[in-house]
C-alpha positions in Angstrom: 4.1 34.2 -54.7 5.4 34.1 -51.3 4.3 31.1 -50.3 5.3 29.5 -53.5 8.7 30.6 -52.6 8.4 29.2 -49.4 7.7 25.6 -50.3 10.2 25.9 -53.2 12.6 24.7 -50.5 10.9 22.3 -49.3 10.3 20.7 -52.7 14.0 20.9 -53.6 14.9 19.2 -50.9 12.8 16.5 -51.9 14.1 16.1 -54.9 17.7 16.2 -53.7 17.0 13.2 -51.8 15.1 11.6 -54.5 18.4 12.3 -56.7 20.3 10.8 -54.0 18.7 7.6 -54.1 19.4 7.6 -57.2 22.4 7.6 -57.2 22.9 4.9 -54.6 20.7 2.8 -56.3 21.8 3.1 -59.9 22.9 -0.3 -61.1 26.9 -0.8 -61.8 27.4 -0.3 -65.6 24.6 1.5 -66.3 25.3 5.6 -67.9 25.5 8.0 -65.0 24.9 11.5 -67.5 21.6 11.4 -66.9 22.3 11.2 -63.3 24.7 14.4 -63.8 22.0 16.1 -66.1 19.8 16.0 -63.3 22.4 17.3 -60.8 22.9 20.2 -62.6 19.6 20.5 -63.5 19.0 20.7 -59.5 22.5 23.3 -59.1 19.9 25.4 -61.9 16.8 25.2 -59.6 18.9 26.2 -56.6 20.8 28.6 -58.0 17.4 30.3 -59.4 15.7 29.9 -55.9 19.1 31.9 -54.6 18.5 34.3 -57.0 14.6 35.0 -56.2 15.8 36.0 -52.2 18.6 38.2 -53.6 15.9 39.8 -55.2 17.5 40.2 -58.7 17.0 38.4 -61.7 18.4 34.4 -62.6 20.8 35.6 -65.5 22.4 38.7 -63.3 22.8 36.0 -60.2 24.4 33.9 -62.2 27.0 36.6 -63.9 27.8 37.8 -60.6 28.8 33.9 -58.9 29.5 32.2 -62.3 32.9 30.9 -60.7 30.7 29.6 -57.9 28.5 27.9 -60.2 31.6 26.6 -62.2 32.4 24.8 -59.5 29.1 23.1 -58.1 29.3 22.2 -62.3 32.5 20.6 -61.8 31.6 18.7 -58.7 28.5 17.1 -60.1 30.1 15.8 -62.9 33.2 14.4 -60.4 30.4 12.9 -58.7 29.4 11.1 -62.1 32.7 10.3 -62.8 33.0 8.3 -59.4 30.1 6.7 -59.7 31.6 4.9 -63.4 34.9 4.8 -62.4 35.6 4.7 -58.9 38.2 1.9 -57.8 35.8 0.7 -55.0 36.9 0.3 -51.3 41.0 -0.6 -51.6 43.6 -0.1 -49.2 43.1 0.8 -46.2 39.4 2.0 -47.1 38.7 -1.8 -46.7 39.9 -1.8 -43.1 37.6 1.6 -42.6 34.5 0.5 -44.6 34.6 -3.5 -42.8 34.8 -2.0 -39.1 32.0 -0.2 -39.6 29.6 -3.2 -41.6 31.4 -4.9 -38.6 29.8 -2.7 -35.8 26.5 -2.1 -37.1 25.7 -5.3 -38.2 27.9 -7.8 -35.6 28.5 -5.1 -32.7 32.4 -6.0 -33.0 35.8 -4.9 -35.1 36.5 -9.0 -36.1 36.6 -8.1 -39.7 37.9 -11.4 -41.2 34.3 -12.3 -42.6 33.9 -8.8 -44.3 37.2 -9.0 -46.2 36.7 -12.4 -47.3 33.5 -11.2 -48.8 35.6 -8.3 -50.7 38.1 -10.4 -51.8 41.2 -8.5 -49.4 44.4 -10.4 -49.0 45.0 -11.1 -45.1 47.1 -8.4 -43.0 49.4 -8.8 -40.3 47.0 -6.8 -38.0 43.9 -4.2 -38.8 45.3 -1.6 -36.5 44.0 1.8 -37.9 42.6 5.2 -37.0 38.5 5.5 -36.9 39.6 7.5 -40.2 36.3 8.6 -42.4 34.0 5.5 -40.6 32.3 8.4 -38.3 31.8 10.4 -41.5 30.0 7.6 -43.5 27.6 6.3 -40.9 24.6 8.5 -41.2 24.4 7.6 -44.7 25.2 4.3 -44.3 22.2 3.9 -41.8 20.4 5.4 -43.7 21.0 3.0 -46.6 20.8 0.2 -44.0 17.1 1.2 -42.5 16.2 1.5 -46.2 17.2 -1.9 -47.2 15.8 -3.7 -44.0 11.8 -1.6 -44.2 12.6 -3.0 -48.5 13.2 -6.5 -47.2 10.2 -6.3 -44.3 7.9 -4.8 -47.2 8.6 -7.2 -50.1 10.2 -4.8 -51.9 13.7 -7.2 -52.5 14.6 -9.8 -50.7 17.6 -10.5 -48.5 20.9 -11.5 -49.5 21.2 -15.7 -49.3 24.6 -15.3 -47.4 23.7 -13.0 -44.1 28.0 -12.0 -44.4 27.7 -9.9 -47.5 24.6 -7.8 -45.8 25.7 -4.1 -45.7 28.7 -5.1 -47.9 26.6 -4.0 -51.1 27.1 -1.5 -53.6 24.7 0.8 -52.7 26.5 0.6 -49.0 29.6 1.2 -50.6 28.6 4.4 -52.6 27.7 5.3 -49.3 30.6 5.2 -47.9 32.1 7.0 -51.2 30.0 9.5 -51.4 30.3 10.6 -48.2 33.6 11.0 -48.5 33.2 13.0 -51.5 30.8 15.3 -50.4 33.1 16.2 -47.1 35.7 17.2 -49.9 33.2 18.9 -52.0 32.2 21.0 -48.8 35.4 21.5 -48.2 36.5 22.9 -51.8 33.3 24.9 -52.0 33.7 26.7 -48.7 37.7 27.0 -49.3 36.4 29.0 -53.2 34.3 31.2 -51.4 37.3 31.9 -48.7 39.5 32.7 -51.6 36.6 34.3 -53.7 36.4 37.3 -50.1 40.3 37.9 -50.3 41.4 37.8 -54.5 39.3 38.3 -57.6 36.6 35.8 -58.6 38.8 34.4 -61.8 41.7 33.6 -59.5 39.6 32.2 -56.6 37.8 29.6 -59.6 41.3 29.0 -60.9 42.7 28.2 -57.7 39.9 26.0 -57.0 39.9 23.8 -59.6 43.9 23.4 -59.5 43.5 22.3 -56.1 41.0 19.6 -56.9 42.1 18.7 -60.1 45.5 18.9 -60.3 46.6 17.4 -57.0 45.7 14.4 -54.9 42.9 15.5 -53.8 40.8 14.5 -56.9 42.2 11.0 -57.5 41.0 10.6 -53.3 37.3 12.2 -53.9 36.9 10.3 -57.2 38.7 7.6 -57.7 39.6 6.3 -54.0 36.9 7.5 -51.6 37.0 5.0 -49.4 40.9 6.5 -48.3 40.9 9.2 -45.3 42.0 12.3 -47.6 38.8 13.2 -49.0 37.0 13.8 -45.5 40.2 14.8 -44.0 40.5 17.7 -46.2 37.1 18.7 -45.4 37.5 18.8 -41.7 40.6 20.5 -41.8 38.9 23.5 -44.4 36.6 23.7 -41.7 38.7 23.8 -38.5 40.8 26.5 -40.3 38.3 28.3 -41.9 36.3 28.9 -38.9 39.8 29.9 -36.8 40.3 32.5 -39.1 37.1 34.1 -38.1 36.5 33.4 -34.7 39.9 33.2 -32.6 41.3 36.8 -33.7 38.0 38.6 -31.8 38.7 35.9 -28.5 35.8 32.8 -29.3 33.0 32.2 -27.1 32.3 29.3 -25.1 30.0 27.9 -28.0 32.5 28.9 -30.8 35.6 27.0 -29.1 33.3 24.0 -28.6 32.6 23.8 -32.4 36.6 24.5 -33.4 37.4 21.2 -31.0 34.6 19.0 -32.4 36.0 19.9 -35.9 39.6 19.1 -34.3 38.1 16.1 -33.1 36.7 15.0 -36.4 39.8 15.9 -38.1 42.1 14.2 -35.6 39.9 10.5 -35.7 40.0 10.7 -39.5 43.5 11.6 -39.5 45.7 11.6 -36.5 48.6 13.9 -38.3 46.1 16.7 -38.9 46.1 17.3 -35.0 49.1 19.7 -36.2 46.5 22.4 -37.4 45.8 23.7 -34.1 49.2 24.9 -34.5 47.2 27.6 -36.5 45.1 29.1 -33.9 48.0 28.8 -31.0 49.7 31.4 -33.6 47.0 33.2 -33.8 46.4 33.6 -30.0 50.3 33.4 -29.3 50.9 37.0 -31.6 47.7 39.1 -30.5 48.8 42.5 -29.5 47.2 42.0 -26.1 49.4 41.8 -22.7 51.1 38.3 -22.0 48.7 37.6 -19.0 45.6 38.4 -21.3 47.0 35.7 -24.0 47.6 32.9 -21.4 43.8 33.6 -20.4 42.8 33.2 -24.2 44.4 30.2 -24.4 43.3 28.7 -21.8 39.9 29.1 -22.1 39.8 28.5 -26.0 42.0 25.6 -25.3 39.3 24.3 -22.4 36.0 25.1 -24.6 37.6 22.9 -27.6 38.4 19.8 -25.2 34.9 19.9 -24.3 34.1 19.8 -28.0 36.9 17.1 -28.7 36.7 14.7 -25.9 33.3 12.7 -27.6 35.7 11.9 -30.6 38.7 11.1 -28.8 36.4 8.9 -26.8 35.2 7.2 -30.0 38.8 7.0 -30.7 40.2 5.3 -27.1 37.4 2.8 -27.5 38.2 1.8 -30.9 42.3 1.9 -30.4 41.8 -0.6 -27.1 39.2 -3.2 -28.7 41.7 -3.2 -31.6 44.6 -3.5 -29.6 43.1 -6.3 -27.6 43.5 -8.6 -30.7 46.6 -7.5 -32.8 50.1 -6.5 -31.8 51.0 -3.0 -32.7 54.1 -1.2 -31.6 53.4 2.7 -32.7 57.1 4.0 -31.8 60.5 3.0 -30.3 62.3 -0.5 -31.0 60.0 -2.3 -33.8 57.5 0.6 -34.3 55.7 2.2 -36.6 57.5 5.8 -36.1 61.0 6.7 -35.6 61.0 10.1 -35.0 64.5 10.6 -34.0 65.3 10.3 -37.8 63.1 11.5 -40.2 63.4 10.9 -44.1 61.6 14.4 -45.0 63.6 15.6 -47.4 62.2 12.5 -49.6 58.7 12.6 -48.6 58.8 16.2 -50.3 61.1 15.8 -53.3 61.4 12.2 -54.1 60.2 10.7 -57.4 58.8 7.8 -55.1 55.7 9.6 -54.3 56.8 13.2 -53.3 54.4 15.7 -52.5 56.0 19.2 -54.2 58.0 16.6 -57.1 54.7 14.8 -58.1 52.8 17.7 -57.2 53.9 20.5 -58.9 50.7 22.8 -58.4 51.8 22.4 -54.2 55.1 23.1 -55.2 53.9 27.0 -56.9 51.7 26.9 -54.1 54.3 27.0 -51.2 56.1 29.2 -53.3 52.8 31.8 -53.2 52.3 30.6 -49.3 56.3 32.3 -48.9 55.2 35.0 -50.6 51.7 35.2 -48.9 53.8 36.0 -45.6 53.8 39.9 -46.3 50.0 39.7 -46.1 48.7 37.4 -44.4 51.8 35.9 -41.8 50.1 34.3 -39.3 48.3 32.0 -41.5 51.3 31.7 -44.1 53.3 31.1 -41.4 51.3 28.5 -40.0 51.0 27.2 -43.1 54.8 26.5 -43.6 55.4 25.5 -40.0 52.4 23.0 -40.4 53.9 21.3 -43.9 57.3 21.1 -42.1 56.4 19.2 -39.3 54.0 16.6 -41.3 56.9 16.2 -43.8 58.9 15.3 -40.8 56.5 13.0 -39.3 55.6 11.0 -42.5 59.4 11.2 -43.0 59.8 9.2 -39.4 57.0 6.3 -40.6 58.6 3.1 -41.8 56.7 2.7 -45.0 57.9 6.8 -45.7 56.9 6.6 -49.5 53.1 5.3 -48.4 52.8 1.9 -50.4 51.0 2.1 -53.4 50.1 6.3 -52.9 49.0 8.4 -55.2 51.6 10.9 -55.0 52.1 12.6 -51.9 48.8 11.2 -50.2 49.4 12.2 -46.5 49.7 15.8 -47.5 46.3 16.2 -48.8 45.1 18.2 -46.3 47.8 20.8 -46.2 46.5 22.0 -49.2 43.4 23.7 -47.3 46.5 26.4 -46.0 48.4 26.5 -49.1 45.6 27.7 -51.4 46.2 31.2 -50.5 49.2 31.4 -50.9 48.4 29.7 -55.1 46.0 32.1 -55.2 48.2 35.0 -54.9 50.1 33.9 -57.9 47.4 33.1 -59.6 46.1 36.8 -59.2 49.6 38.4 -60.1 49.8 36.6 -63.0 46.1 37.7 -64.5 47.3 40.9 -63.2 50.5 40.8 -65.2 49.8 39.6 -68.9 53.9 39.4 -69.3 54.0 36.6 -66.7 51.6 33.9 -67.9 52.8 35.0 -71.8 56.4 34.6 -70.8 56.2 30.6 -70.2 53.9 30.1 -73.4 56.9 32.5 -75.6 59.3 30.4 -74.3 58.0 26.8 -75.1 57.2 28.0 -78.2 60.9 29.0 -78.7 61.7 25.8 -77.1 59.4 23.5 -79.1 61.1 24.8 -82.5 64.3 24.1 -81.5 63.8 20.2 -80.3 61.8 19.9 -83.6 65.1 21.1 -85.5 67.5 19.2 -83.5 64.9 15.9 -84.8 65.5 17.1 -88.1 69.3 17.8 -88.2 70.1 14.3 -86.5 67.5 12.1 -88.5 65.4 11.7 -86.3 62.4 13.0 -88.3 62.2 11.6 -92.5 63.1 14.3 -94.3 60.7 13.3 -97.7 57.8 11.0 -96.2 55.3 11.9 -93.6 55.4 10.8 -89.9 53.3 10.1 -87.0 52.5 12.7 -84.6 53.2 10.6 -82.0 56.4 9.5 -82.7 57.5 13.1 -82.7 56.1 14.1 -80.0 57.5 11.4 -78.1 60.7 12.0 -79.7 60.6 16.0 -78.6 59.7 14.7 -75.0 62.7 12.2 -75.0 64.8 15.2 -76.1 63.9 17.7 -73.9 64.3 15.2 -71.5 68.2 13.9 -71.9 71.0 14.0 -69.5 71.4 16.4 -67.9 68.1 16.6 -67.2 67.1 18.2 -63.6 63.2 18.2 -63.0 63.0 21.9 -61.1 60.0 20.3 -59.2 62.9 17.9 -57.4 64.8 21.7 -56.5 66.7 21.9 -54.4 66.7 18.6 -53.1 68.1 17.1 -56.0 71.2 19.9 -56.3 71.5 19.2 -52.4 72.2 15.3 -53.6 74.2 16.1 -56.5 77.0 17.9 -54.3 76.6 15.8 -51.8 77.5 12.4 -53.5 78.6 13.7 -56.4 76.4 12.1 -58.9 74.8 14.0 -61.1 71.3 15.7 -59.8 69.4 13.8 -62.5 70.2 11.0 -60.7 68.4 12.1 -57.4 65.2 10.6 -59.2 66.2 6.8 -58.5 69.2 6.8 -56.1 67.8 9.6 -53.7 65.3 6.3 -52.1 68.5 3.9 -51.7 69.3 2.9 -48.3 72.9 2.7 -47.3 73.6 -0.7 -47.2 76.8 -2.6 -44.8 77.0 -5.2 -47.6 76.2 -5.3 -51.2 74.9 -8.2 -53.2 74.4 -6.9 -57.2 73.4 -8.6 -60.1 74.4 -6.5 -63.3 70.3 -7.3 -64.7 67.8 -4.4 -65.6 67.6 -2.8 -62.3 71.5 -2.1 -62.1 71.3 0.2 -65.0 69.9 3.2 -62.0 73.5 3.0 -60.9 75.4 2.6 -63.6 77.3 5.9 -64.5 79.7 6.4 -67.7 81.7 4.4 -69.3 79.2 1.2 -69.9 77.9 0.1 -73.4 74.8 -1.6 -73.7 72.9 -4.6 -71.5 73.4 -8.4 -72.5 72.9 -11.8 -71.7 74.2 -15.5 -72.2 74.3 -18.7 -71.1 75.9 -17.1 -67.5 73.4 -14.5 -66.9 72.5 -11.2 -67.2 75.4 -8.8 -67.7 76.5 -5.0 -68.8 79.4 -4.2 -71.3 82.3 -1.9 -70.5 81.9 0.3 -73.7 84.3 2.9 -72.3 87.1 3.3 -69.9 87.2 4.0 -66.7 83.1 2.4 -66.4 81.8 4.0 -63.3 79.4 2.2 -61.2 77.9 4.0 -57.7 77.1 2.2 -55.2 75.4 3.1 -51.7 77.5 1.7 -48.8 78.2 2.0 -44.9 80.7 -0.4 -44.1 81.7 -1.3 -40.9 85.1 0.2 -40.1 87.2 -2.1 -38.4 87.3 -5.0 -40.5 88.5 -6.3 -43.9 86.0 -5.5 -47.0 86.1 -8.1 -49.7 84.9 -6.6 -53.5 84.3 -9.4 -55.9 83.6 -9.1 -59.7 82.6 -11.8 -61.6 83.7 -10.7 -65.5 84.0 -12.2 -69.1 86.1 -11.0 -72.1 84.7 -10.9 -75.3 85.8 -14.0 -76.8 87.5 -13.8 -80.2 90.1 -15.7 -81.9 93.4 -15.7 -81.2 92.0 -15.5 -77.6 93.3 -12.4 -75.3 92.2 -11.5 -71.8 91.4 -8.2 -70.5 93.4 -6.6 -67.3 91.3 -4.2 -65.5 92.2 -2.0 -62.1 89.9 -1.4 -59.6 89.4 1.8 -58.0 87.4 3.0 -55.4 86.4 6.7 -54.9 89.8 7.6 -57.0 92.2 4.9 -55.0 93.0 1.9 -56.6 92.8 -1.0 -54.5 94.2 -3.5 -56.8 93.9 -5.4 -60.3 92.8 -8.6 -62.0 92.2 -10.2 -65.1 88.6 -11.1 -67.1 88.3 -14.5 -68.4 88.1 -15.2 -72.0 86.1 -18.3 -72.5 84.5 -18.1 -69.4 83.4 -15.5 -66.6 86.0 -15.9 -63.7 85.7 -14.2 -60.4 88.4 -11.9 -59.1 88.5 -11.2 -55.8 90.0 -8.0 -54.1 90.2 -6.9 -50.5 90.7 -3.7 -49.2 92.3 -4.0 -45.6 90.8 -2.3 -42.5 93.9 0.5 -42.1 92.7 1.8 -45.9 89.2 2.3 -45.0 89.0 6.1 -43.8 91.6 6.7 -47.0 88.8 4.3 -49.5 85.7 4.3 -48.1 82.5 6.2 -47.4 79.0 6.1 -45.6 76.8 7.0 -48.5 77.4 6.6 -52.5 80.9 5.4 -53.2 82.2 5.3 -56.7 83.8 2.2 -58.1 85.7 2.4 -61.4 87.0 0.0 -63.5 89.8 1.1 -65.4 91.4 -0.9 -68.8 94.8 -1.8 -68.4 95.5 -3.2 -72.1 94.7 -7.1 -72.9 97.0 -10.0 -73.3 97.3 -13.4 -75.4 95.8 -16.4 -73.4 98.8 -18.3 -75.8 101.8 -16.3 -76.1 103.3 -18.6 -78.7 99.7 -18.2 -81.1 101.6 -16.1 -84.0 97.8 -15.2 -86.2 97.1 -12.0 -86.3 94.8 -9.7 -84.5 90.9 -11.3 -84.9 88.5 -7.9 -86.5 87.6 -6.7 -83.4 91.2 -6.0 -82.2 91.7 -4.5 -85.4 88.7 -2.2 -85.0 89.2 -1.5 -81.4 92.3 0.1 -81.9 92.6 2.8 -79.0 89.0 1.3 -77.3 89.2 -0.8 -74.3 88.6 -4.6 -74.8 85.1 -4.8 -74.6 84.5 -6.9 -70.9 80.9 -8.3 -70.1 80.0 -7.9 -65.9 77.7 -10.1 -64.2 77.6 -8.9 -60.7 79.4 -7.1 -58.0 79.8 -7.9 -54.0 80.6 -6.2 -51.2 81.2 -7.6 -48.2 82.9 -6.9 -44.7 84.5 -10.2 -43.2 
């Protein structure tokens, strides 16, 4: 028996790596569940192989570490998922994955053959961080000593175009499923964190809410090649191990290890150097004298250079070789970063890719990590300090909102810190029945009541069946109406509201405008995000697109930050609605509540009226952010006075309504 037990290792690490193969190998289209059957087939074999050294039986190992094994579950089946589903190498995982084909196979970063070969549009430069290219290259040499001995043996021969040679798929799930496993380490070793501190049941919970219901999943599964994936790993590492070395003063070999993993983190990404704020808090708050603290520091801060410097080597040489061939300007005049100004209010809150809006699970989580203060502080408050300063970084980039991101992207690894601080909720709640029954009671209560507004408005046939669908999209599109405030948006969006005075619903699509010292609008589909009350319904002729005033005054707000010292000239280019005998429409102009003069709509045809505000007005009219223009109806007139026929219908049935007036577009200019 014993020595059965002994090669039982042996042989399942065999078959790991024959399962690994697998996997690289498996052909593109083919079913990958018998790929995950087998995975979970080898989680059983470990898992009874554990339970044979614990000396207890299979079925009693398994009760007692079931949320463990839940999650291995979970992560085999991602794995399976990525392999059918995975969008490939995108983004900037291109730049990442062609660098390294590049270096192993040409000894240089001149990548233009390798995106060719992927089909990548051309960039202006290829200017990036290491990110995960470190990360992936055992596997990928692996992959690549594999393919050559299976080209040398006969095995398969080699590609007829020597550019697409390490540019295969299995080189790519390399590349991806390295990536992945650094997140699935990182998960796994953050569960059993949480598993030491709350109950098993809130530790799983919190586990698979963090991968599943944030970022994080869409970059292990469905965009490896992306730096979040094995950025969140390192940084579970890095914090992990500072939890439970720097309190008890880290050795020499300890510190070494807590700078390699900064190093790793760092190269794959460069904002995650702001986790060694953690253990500077750490040291920084020990109840030790002041001299004894500087002599900590110092030496852990020493010990994790050491550890550091190869990856910041890796890093230099790789920044210079790069720099050598494209421009790059990182900060100041033209740059990259503006840190001086920082848009982190929207990097947190927007609907363009916010991390707490589109994240709501971060959002509960910094709540918890608030909360998590009173028992844990130092890492809580490291936590918090930590998000505050990335949000204010990624605020200070020029592309803020992070291109095509899913959600809030850059944050990925902040989740490593904010788990706790979930997880504490988590455990109230099972520990409080009242709390998780409370939200359930009320959208029950809730649900009944949209369903009876449908039904006393017509929305819903009152004899004849209906679609599900429809009234489930009906119930969203009513819980939904103005004034709608998302509460993940809180309180940035309030904060907007009073601010401009628009209404916080509005915070959704106008929060992202930039203030602009002239204004050029076309009243098409994408006015309507500015358009407040008072307009009707969109239209379109022969002049253009257009929007009807249904309503008077018609609001419109418009972000602005005019120069101050000269003339401002506001030009609207309108149309009455023509009906016999022909009258035109007389509208006032006002701007933030002063009027700043009149003109008339053209009946037959639009006409542009032209209004200038002069420069001794502007502190009483204008304002640097959203001003509000309002046209107000000041009656109508005959075109021919002496036409004696009656009123045409729509006179007659607008009565005490403005005369409907169609707008094409609105400028704003400063002479």
């Amino acid at each position: 028996m014993p020595r059965r037990l002994s090669a039982a290792p042996a042989v399942l690490g065999v078959l790991a790596a024959a399962w690994l193969a697998w996997l690289l190998a498996l052909p593109e289209g083919h079913s990958t569940w018998p790929l995950v059957l087998a995975g979970w087939a080898l989680l059983a074999a470990a898992s009874h192989l554990a339970a044979r050294r614990s000396a207890c039986t299979w079925l009693s190992f398994v009760q007692a570490n079931a949320d463990t094994h839940a999650v291995a579950a979970v992560l085999v089946y991602a794995v399976g998922v990525q392999l059918a589903d995975s969008h490939g190498i995108t983004s900037d995982g291109a730049i990442y994955f062609s660098q390294l084909r590049s270096l192993i196979f040409d000894g240089d970063f001149d990548i233009g053959r390798e995106f060719a070969v992927l089909g990548q549009p051309a960039r202006p430069h290829h200017v990036v961080p290491i990110g995960p290219t470190l990360l992936w290259l055992p596997l990928y040499c692996v992959t690549a000593g594999i393919d050559a001995v299976g080209q040398l043996v006969g095995a398969w021969s080699a590609p007829a175009d020597g550019a697409t040679r390490g540019l295969g798929l299995p080189y790519v799930r390399a590349a991806s499923v390295s990536s992945f496993a650094a997140g699935a380490a990182g998960l796994m070793a953050l569960h059993l964190r949480l598993r030491r501190e709350f109950t098993p049941g809130a530790a799983l919970a919190t586990t698979l809410l963090i991968f599943g219901a944030t970022s994080l999943c869409w970059y292990m599964v469905y965009e490896p090649s992306m730096t979040h994936a094995a950025s969140f790993g390192a940084v579970v590492a890095f914090v992990l191990l500072v939890e439970r070395w720097v309190p008890r003063d880290p050795t020499a070999p300890q510190a070494i290890v807590l700078g390699t993993l900064a190093g790793v983190a760092f190269v794959t990404r460069p904002q995650d150097a702001l986790f060694a704020i953690y253990p500077a808090v750490i040291v920084a708050s020990t109840s030790v004298p002041i001299p004894e603290r500087v002599r900590r520091a110092r030496r852990l801060a020493g010990w994790a250079i050491v550890g550091a410097v190869p990856w910041l080597l890796a890093q230099a040489i790789q920044t210079s070789a790069l720099l050598s061939i494209y421009p790059f300007t990182l900060a100041g005049e033209g740059g990259y970063l503006h840190l001086l100004g920082s848009r982190w209010v929207d990097v947190l809150f927007s609907s363009w890719h916010g991390f707490l809006s589109w994240t709501p699970v971060a959002y509960v989580a910094v709540l918890g990590t608030i909360a998590y203060l009173r028992r844990a502080w130092r890492w809580a408050a490291a936590a918090l300090i930590i998000l505050a300063l990335m949000a204010w970084i990624n605020g200070a980039a020029e592309d803020w909102a992070a291109g095509w991101s899913f959600g809030g992207r850059r944050f990925t690894s902040t989740l490593a810190m904010l788990a706790p601080g979930l997880a504490l909720l988590v455990d109230a709640v099972r520990r409080r029945p009242l709390l998780a029954l409370a939200p359930l009671v009320v959208g029950a209560l809730w649900w009944n009541y949209l369903l009876m507004v449908q039904y006393t408005v017509g929305m819903l046939p009152k004899d004849e069946p209906v679609a599900f669908g429809r009234l489930v999209r009906q119930q969203v599109e009513l819980h939904t109406r103005s004034p709608y405030v998302y509460p993940f948006a809180f309180p940035a969006n309030v904060w907007f509201a009073r601010r401009t005075g628009l209404p916080a619903e509005r915070y959704d699509l106008l929060a992202s405008e930039p203030l602009r010292s002239e204004l050029d609008l076309p009243f098409d589909a994408r006015v309507e995000r500015f358009l407040l009350q008072g307009w009707e319904a969109p239209g379109g002729d022969d002049w253009g697109s257009s929007w009807w005033i249904g309503g008077t005054p018609a609001v419109i707000a418009v972000p602005l930050d005019l120069p101050t010292d000269r003339p401002v000239d506001i030009e609207v280019r309108a149309r009455t609605r023509y009906e016999e005998p022909v009258v035109e429409a007389q509208l006032a102009l006002d701007v933030n509540g002063h009027e700043v003069g009149d003109f008339t709509a053209g009946a037959r045809e639009p006409t542009l009226a032209r209004l200038t505000v002069a420069p001794e007005r502007f502190r009483t009219v204008w304002r640097a952010g959203y001003n509000h223009l309002a046209l107000r109806s000041l009656g109508v007139r005959r075109v021919d006075p002496t036409d004696a026929r009656p009123p045409g219908p729509l006179a007659r049935q607008s009565e005490r309504r403005p005369w409907p007036v169609s707008i094409y577009s609105l400028r704003i200019t400063a002479r």
